[in-house]
N, C-alpha and C positions, 0 to 999 in steps of 0.2 A: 776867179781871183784867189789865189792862194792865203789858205788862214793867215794872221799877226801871227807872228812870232810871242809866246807866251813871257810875260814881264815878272820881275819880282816884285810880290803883296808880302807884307810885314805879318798881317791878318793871317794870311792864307800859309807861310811861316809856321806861324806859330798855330795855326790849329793841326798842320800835319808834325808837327815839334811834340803838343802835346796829345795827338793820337796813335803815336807810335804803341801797342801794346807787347804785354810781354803774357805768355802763357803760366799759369802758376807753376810754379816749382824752376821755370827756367830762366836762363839768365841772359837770353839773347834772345833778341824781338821776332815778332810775327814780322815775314818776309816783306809781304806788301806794304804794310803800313811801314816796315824801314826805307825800302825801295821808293815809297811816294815821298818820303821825307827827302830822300838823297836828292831828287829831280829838285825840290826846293833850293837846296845848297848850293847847287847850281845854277839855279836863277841867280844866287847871292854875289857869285863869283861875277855875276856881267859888270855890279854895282861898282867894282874896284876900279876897272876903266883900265886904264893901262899900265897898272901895277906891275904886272909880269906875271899873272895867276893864273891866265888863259890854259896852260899847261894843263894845269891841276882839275881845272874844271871838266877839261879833256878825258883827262883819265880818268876822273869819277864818272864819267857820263857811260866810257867804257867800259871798267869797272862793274858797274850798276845793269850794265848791258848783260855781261855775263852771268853775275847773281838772277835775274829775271830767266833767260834762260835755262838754266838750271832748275830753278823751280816751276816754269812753265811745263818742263818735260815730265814732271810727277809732281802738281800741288799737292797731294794729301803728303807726299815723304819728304815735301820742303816748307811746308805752310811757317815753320818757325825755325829760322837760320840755325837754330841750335841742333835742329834733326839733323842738318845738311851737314855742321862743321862735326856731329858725332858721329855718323857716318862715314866719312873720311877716317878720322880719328881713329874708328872699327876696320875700316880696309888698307888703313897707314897709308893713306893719298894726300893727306894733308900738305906736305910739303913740296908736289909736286908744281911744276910752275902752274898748270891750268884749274888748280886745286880752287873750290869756291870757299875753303879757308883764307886764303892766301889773299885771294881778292876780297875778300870783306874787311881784313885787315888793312888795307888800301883804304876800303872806304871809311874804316874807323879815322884813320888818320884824317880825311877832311873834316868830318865832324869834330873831331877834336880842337884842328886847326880853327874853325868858326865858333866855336864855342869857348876858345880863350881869348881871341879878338875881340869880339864880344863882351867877354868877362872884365876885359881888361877896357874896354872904352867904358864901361858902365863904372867899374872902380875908381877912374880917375878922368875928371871934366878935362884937365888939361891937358890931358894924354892926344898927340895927335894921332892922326890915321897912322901915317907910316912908320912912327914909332910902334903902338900897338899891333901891325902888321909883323915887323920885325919880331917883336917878342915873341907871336904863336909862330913865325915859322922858324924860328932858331929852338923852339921847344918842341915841336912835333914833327915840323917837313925834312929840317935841314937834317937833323944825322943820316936820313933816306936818300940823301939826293949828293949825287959827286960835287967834285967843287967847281966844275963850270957852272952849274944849274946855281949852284948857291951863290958864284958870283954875280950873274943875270939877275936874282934874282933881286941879290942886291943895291947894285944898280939902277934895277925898275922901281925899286920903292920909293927914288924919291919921283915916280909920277901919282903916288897914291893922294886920292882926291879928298880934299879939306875934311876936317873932323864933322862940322857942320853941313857940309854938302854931304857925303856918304850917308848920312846918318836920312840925313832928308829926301835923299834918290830910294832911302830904302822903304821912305813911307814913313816913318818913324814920327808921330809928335812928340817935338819937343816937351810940353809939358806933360807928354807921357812916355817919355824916357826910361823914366827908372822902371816904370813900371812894367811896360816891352820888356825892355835887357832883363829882369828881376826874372821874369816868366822864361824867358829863355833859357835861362842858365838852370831854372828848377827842372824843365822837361828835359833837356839837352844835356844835362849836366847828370841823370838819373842815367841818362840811355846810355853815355859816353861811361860814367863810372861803370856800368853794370856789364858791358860788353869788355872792357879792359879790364876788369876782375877777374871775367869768365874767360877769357886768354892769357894772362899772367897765371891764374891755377893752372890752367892747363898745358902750359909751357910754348904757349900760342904767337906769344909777340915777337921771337926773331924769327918768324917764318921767312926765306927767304925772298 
């Protein structure tokens, strides 16, 4: 009998959320504990249903495929994405399409994306799903994506699933709400700033 299919845990979220580490002195995380985080992110995307996010989940998944690789083929010269994106940086491969700069900047984007959703249902009780949806992708996806994708996109959000039901598919108690979203946003919000620091110095974010 073929294993379940692995489900999103809020719990299990937020403990690979807050064990993401970072090596002293650098500004972009140990590989593994980013990469276990991503696969999370990904559980998160099932939770939207038929919003039209399938895509993105997609590409993180492949995305996230390639960073493992990469670091699979020499853990000690990739154990911290920083070695891998200076690296490049040093052989000026950065920009090239299969560059594992380029893809991490990919996967910044979905965290970012989930981590203003988030932000933003935690901010405001009344705020529905597909409004809040809207917000992070018109702040992080949409200038990436042509205007078919962002018409689709559009579109699909009005199947995005009740404020109260998402919140609740995700495991989430309600009377620990705040306190969930609260935690998220400190770990998630540390990782996402510290990696878009470390790519705006370094002239990293229009990578193609």
């Amino acid at each position: 009998m073929a294993a379940a299919a692995p489900v999103f845990s809020v719990d299990r979220f937020l403990a690979k959320s807050e064990g993401v580490k970072f090596k002293e002195g650098e500004e972009l995380p140990e590989t593994i504990d980013f990469l276990d985080f991503i696969f999370e992110v990904c559980l998160l995307f099932d939770s939207l249903g038929k919003a039209g996010f399938s895509f993105v989940k997609s590409d993180l998944e492949t995305k996230s495929g390639i960073i493992r690789v990469i670091h699979d083929k020499n853990p000690e010269d990739n154990h911290t994405l920083q070695q891998m994106v200076e690296r490049e940086m040093a052989e000026k491969t950065e920009r090239t399409p299969a560059s594992g700069s380029r893809t991490l900047l990919r996967l910044m984007w979905g965290c970012q994306f989930i981590r203003i959703l988030l932000k933003e249902l935690d901010a405001n009780d009344s705020l529905s799903t597909k409004d809040a949806l809207r917000i992070s992708y018109d702040k992080v996806l949409a200038p990436h994506h042509p205007w078919l994708i962002r018409k689709t996109v559009g579109a699909a959000l009005h199947l995005a699933p009740d404020r109260n039901k998402f919140l609740a598919k995700l495991g989430v108690d309600m009377d620990k709400k705040d306190e969930y979203l609260s935690r998220i946003e400190t770990s998630l919000g540390v990782t996402c700033d510290r990696m878009y620091a470390y790519y705006e110095k370094n002239g990293l974010l229009d990578l193609p």
